[in-house]
N, C-alpha and C positions, 0 to 999 in steps of 0.2 A: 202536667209535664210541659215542659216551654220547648217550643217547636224551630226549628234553625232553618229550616228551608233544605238547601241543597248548598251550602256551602263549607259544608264538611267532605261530602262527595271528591274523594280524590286526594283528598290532605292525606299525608303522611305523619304518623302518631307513633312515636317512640314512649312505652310505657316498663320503665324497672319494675320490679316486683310485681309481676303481672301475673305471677300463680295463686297468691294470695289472694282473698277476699274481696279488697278493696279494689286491688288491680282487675280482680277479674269485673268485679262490675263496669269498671272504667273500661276494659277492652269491650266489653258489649254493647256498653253505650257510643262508644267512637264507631262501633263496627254497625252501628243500627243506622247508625246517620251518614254510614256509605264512607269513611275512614279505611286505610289501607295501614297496618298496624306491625309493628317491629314489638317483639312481645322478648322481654327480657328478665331473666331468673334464675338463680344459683340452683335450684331446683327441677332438675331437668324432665325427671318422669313426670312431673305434675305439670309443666311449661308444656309437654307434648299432650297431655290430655287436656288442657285448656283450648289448645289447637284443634283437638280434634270435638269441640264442641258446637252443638247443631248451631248455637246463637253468633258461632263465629264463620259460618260457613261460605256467606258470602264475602268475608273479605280476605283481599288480598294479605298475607300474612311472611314475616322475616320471624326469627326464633332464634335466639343466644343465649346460651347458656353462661351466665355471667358470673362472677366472684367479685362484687364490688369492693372488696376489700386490698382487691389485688390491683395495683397502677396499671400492668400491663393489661388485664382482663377486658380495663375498664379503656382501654385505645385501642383493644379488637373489636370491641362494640362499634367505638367510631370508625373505623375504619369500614364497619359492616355498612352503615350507613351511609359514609360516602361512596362505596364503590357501587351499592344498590342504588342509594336514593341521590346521591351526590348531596343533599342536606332535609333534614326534616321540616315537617313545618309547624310541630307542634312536639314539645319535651315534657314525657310528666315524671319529676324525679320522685315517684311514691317508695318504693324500695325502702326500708328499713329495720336495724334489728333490735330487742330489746330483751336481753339477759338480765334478769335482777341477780340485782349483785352491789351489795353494800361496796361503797367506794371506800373503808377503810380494811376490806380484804380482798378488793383489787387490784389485780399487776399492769402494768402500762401496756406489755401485749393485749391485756380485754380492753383496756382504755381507748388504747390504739384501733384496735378492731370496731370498735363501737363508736368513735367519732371517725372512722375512715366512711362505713357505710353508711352515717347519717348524715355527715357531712363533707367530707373530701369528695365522695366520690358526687353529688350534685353540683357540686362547686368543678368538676374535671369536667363532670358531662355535658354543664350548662356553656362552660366558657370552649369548648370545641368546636361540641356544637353550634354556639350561636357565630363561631368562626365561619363553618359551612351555612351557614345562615346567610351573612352578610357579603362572604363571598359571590353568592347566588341572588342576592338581593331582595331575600324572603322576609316580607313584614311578620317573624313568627313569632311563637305563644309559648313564653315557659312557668311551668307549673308546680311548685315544691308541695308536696305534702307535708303537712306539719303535722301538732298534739298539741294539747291542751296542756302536756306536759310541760310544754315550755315556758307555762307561767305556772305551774303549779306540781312542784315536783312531792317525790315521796321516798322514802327509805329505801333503797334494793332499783332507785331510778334514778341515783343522781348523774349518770354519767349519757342516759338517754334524755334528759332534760337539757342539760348544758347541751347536747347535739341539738336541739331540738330549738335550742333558743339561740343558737347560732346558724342556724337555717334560716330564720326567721330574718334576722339581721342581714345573710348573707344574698334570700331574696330582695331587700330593698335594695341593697347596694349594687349586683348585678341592674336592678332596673333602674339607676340609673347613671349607667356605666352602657346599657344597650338599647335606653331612649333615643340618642342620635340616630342610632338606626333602625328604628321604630321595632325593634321586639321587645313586648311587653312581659313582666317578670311580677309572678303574682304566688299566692300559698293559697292553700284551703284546707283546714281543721278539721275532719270527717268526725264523726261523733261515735257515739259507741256503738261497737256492732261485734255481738259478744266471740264470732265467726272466725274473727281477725285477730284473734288473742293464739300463741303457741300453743301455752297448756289452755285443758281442759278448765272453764270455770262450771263453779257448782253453782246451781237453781237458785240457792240464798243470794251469791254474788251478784249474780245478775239482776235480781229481782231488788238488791240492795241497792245497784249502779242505776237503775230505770227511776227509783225512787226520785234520787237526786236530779232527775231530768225533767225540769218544768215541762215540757212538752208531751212527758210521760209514755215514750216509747223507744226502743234502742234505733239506730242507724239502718234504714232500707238500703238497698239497690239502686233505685234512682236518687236518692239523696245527693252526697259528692260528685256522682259523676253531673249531674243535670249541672250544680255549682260548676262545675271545671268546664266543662262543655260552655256554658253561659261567656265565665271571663275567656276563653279560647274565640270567644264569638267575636262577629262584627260590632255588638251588642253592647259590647266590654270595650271597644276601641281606644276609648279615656281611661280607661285601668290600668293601672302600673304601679310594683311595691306597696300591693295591699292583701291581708290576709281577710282569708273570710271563712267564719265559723260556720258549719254546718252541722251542728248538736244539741240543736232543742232548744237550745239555751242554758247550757251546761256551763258555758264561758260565762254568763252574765252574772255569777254571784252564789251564794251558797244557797240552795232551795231545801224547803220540807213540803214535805204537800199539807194541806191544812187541815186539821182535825173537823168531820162535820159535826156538829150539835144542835140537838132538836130544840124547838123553840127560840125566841131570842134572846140576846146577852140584856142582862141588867143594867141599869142606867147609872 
């Protein structure tokens, strides 16, 4: 595990979808390294038992209950921020939703719904925020969660792919629209982590999905957040509008694992 020092100590961490799986690893890992956390989720009873969890107990914690779908929901949020924090110092736009749903028996309210919270609403929170950012004169750190999806879609996800791969494009473009003022704008690809899926997957699925993963194991705990925590880092200073996978090597190409066979092949 890569070690930061003490310069996390005191930053303020604004993390959406922070009930969720992924989010919650990422609140523990900001909160382990002394991080003061704004923990934001449509999902309200599961946002307060997140709060009330032993791993988060020493930090200083804010809690919103958000509808990123909704434009207003999504300016109480900032508003939460500037009147607490006056600006954060770190944005992780992880938040997202993914209904399969063939896009030829689609209506434009799911459409709309579905690119509001993958993308609208990181493109509202990014460009706010990084207003109270600069205001304040904060060199800060924003952080888009992407998918694999966004180069490689599938039936019942075309409409989470298109979000997905306009995040993608919409991190470069924020980073360098708020390089002038030194806040860096970076993605990271979390890999599979069967936890973080709605429904339930069955034992085959997974064991089918782990196959494909040259590294041959699903997505831990420390995995993304160490990544995010890294480019948030001093560490990362030269980083800006770059995505970075962390799945095994899932992104690298289509894998089988290889057959063993006794003896050796013939000449």
């Amino acid at each position: 595990m890569m070690h930061f020092g003490e310069q996390f100590v005191g930053k303020k961490v604004l993390i959406t979808g922070a009930a969720g799986i992924f989010g919650t690893w990422i609140a523990e890992a900001f909160a382990e390294a002394g991080a003061s956390l704004c923990l934001s989720d449509i999902r309200e009873a599961e946002l307060q038992k997140l709060a009330a969890s032993p791993k988060l107990k020493e930090a200083q914690l804010l809690l919103h209950t958000t509808d990123l779908s909704r434009e207003e929901s999504v300016y109480d949020l900032v508003r939460l921020i500037e009147t607490t924090w006056s600006s954060a110092d770190i944005v992780i736009n992880n938040a997202g939703i993914y209904k399969r749903q063939k896009l030829m028996d689609m209506t434009v309210p799911d459409w709309t719904q579905s690119l509001g919270v993958n993308v609208t609403a990181p493109f509202l929170l990014t460009q706010q925020l990084a207003k109270q950012m600069i205001q304040d004169g904060k060199q800060g750190s924003i952080i888009n969660i992407s998918s694999g999806a966004a180069n490689n879609t599938q039936i019942g996800g075309g409409h989470y792919s298109t979000g997905k791969a306009a995040l993608s494009m919409l991190t470069r473009a924020f980073a360098l629209e708020l390089a002038p003022h030194n806040i860096r704008v970076n993605a990271v690809v979390p890999g599979f982590a069967p936890g973080s899926e709605v429904n339930a997957l069955t034992d085959e699925y997974v064991q089918t999905m782990i196959s494909k993963i040259p590294l041959g194991r699903t997505s831990g705990p420390k995995d993304a957040p160490q990544a995010i925590l890294f480019l948030c880092s001093e560490q990362a200073s030269f980083i800006t509008g770059a995505t970075l996978s962390v799945d095994g090597g899932l992104a690298a190409g289509t894998y089988k694992k290889p057959v063993e066979t006794e003896g050796k092949a013939g000449i």
